[in-house]
C-alpha beads as a LAMMPS data file, in Angstrom:
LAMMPS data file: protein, C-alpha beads

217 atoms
216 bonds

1 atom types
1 bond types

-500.0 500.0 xlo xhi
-500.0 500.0 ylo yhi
-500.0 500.0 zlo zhi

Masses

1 110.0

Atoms # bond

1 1 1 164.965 -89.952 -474.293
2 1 1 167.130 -86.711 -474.271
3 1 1 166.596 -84.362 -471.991
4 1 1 165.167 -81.717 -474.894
5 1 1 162.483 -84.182 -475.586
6 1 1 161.336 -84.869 -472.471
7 1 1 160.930 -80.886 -472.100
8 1 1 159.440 -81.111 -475.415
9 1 1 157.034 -83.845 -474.488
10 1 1 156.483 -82.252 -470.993
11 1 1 155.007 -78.902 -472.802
12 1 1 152.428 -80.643 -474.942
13 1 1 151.315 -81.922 -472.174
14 1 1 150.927 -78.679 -470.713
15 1 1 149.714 -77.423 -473.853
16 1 1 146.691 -80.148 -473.932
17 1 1 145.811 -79.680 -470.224
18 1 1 145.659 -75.906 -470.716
19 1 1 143.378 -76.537 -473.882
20 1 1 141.015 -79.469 -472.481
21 1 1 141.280 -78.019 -468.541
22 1 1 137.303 -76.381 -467.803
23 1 1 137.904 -72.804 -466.308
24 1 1 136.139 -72.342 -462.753
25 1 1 132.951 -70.438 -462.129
26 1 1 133.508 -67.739 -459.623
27 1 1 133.793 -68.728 -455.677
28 1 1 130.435 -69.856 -454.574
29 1 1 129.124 -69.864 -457.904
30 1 1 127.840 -73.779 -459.789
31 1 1 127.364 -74.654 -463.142
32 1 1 123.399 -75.487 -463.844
33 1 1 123.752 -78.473 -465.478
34 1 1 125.591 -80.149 -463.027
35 1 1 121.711 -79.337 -460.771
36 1 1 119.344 -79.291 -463.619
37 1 1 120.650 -81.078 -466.679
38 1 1 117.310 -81.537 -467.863
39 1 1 116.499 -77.503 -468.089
40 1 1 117.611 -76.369 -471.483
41 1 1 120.175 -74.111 -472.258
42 1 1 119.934 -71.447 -475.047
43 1 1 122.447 -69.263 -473.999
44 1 1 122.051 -66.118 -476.690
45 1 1 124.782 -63.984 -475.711
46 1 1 127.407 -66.684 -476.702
47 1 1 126.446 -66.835 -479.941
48 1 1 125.584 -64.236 -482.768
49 1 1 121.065 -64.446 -481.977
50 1 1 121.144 -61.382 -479.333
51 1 1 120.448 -57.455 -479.749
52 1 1 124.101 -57.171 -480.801
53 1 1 124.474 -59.673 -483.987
54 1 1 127.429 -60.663 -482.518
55 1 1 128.752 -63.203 -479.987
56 1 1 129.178 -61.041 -476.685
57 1 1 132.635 -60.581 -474.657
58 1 1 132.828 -62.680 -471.571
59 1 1 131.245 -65.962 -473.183
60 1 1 133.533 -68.332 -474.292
61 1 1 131.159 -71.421 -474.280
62 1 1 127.089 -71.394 -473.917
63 1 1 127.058 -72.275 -470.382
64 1 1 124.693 -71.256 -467.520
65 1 1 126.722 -70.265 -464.461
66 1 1 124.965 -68.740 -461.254
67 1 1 125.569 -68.394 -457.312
68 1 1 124.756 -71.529 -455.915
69 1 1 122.019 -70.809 -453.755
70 1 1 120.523 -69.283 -456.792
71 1 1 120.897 -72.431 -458.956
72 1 1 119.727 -74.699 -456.521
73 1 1 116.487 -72.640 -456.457
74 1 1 116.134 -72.465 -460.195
75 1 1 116.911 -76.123 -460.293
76 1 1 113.461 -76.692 -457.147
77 1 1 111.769 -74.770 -459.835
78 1 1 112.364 -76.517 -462.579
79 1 1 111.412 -79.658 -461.070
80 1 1 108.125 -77.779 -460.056
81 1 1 107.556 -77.324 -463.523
82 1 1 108.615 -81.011 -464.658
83 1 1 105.609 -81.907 -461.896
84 1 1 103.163 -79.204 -464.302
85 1 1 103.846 -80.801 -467.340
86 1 1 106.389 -78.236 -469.017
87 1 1 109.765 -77.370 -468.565
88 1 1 112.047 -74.303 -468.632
89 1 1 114.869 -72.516 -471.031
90 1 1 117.426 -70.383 -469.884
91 1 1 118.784 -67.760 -471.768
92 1 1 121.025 -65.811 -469.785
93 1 1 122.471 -66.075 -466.165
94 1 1 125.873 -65.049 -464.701
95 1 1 126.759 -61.946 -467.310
96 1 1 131.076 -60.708 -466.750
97 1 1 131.005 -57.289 -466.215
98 1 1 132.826 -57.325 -469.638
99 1 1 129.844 -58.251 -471.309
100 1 1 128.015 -55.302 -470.126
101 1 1 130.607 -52.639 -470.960
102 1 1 130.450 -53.837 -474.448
103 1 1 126.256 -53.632 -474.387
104 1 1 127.290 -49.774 -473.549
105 1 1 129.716 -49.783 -476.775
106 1 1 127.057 -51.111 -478.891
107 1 1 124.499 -49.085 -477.691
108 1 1 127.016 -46.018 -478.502
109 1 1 128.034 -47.138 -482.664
110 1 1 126.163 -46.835 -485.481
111 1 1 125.375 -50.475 -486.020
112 1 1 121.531 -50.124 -486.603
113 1 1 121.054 -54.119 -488.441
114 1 1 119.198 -55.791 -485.549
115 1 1 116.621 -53.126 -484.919
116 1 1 113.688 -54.356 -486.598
117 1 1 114.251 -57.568 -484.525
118 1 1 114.778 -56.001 -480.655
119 1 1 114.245 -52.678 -480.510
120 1 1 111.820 -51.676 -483.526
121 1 1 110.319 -48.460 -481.783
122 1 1 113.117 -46.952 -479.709
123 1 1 116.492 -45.287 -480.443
124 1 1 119.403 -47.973 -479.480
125 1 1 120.388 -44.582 -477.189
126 1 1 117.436 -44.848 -475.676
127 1 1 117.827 -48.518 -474.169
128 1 1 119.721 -47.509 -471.017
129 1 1 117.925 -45.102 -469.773
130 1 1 114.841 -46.401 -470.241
131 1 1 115.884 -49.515 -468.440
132 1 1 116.157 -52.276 -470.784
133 1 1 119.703 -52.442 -470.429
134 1 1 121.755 -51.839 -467.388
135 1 1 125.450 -50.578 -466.975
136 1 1 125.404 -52.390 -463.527
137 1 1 123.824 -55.685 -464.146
138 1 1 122.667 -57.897 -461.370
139 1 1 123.483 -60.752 -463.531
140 1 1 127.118 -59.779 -462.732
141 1 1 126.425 -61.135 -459.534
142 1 1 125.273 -64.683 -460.351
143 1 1 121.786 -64.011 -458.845
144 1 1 119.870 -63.221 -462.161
145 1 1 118.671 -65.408 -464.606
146 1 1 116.708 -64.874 -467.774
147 1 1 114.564 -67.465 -468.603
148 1 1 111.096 -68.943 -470.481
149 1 1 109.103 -71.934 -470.799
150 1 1 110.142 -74.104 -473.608
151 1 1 107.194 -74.083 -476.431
152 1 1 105.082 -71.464 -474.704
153 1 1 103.806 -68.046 -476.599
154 1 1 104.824 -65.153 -474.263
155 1 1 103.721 -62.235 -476.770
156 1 1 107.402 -61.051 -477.393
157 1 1 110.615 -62.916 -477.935
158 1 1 113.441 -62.541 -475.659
159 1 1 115.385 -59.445 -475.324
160 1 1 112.460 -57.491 -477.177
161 1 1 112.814 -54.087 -476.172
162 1 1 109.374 -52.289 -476.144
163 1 1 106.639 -51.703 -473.767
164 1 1 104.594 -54.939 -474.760
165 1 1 108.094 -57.047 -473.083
166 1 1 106.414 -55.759 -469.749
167 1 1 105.153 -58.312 -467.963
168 1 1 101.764 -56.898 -467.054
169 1 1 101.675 -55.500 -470.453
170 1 1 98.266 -56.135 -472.587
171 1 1 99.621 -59.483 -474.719
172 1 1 97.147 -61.439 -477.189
173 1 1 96.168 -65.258 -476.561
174 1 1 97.544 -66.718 -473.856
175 1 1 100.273 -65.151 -473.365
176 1 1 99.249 -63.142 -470.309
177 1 1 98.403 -66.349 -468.727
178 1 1 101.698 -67.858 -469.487
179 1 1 103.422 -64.517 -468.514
180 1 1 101.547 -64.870 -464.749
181 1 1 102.161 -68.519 -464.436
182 1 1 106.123 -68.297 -465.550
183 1 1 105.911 -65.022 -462.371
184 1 1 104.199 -67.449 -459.851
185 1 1 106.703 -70.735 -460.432
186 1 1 109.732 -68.339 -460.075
187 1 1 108.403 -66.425 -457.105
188 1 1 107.434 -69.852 -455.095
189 1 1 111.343 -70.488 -455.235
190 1 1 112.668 -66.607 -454.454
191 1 1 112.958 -64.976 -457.628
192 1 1 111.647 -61.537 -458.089
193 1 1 110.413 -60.359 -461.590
194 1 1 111.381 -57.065 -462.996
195 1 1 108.013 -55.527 -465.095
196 1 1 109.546 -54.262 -468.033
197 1 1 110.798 -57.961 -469.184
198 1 1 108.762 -61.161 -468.141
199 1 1 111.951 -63.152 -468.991
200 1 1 114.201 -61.223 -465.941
201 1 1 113.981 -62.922 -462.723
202 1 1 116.620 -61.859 -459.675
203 1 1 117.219 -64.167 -456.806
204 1 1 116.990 -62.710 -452.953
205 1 1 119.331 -60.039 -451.881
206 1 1 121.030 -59.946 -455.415
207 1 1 121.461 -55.717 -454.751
208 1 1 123.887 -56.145 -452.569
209 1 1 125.874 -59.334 -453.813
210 1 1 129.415 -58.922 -455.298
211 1 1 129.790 -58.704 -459.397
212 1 1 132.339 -60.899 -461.227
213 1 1 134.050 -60.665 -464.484
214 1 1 135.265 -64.114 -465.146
215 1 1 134.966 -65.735 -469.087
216 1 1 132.100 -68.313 -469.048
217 1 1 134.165 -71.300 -470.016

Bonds

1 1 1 2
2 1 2 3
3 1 3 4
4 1 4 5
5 1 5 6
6 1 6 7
7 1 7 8
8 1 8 9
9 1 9 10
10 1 10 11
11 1 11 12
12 1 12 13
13 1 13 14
14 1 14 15
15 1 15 16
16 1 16 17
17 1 17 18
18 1 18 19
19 1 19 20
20 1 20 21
21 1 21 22
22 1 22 23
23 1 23 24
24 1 24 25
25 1 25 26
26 1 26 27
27 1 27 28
28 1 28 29
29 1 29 30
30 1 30 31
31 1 31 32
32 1 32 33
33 1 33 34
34 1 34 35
35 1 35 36
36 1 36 37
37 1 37 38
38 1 38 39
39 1 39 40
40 1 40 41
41 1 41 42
42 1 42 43
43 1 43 44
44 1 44 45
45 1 45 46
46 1 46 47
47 1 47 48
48 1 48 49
49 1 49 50
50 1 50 51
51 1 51 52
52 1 52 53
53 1 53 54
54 1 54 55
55 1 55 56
56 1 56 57
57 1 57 58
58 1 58 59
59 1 59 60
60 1 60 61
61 1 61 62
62 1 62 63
63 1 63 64
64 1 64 65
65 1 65 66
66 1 66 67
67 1 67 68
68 1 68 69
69 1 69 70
70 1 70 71
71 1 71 72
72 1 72 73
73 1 73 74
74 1 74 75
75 1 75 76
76 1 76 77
77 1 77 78
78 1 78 79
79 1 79 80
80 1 80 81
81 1 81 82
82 1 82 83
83 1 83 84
84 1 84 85
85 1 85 86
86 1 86 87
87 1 87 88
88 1 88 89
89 1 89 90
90 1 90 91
91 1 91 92
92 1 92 93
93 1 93 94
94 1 94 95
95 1 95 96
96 1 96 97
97 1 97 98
98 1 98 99
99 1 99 100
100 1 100 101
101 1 101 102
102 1 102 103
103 1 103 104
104 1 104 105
105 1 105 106
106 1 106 107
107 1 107 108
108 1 108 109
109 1 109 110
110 1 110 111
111 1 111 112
112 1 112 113
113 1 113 114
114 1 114 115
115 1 115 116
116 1 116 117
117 1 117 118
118 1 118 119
119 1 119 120
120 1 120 121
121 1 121 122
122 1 122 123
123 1 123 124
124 1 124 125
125 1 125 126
126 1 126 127
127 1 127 128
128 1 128 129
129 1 129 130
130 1 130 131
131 1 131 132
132 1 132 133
133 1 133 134
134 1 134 135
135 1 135 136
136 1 136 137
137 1 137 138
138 1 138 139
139 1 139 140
140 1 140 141
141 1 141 142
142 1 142 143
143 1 143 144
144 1 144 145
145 1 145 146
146 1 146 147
147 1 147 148
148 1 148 149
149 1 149 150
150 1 150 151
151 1 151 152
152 1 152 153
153 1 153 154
154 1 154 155
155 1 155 156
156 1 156 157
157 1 157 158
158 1 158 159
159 1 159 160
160 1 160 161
161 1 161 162
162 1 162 163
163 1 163 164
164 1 164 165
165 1 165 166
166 1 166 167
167 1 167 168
168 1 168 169
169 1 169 170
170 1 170 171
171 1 171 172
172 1 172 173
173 1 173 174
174 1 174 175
175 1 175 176
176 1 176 177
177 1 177 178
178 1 178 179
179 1 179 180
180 1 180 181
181 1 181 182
182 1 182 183
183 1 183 184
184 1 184 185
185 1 185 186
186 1 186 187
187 1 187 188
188 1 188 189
189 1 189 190
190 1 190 191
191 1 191 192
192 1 192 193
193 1 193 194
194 1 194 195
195 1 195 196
196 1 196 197
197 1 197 198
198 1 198 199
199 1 199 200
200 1 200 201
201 1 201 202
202 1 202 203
203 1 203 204
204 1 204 205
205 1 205 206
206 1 206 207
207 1 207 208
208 1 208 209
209 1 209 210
210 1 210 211
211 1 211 212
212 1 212 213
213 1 213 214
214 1 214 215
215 1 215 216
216 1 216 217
């Protein structure tokens, strides 16, 4: 073999390791499903069914990255839910801080199409400062997680910006009930709910925790 063709041969190999090679959550970060293959993943902002329409910056594959102490606590709790009967769905965790500067471009263009869906009874303007979005998210840090119960009713979909998305908020059926159970599993394992969204949950100590802007590969 010539010496060009072993170059040749010695960059597609490159090439293919580069393309098959997983990229690396951040330091002290692990991936869920390596702790909880069993909880599902239905990771919205890496596809187009979010607030935006569109896939969101930062999420290259629909994978559920968080801090590790944080994932092995949402793993304890999804095995205390196994032991219940039902079992939980992730929607969000570790968010790149790119993905939230381009939630403050969208919230900033004209773009109204997915209004009737998410935010039906506020101005898209209106979502950051009434705190349904966040220029600083905690899941930046790797110790946030949004998350439900797979085939329960919680009297809003995800991501449904309006005042009946608060968790204490007056919900028909059982929804309340599933909203307060969802509160009590997550707080038994450290996670704190924020009330205007009953899917939110933030991990101990996530304030003062550093923020990341790696791809989710």
């Amino acid at each position: 073999m010539s010496v060009a063709m072993k170059k040749t041969a010695l960059l597609l190999c490159l090439l293919v390791f580069a393309a098959t090679a997983r990229a690396e959550p951040p330091p002290g970060f692990a991936r869920l499903a390596d702790l909880a293959p069993d909880l599902a993943q239905d990771m919205r902002y890496a596809g187009s069914n979010n607030f935006t329409g569109h896939p969101v910056p930062g999420y290259r594959a629909p994978q559920c990255w968080l801090r590790a102490d944080a994932a092995k606590a949402l793993a304890a709790a999804q095995a205390d839910a196994k032991a219940q009967g039902f079992s939980l769905v992730v929607y969000d965790c570790y968010r790149p801080r790119r993905a939230v500067a381009s939630f403050v471009d969208w919230s900033r263009n004209a773009d109204q199409s997915t209004k009737p869906d998410y935010y039906p009874r506020l101005d898209k303007s209106q979502l950051f400062p009434q705190g349904y979005i966040a220029e600083q998210s905690t899941h930046s840090t790797g110790l946030a997680v949004d998350l439900g119960v797979q085939g329960w009713n919680f009297g809003t979909p995800f991501d449904f910006f309006d005042r009946q998305s608060w968790t204490k908020s007056k919900v028909a059926g059982d929804a309340h009930a599933h909203r307060e159970a969802l509160v009590a599993l997550m707080k038994r394992r450290g996670f704190e709910n924020y009330p205007r969204e009953w899917w939110h949950f933030t991990f101990k100590d996530a304030g003062k925790a550093t923020s990341y802007d790696a791809e989710v590969d």
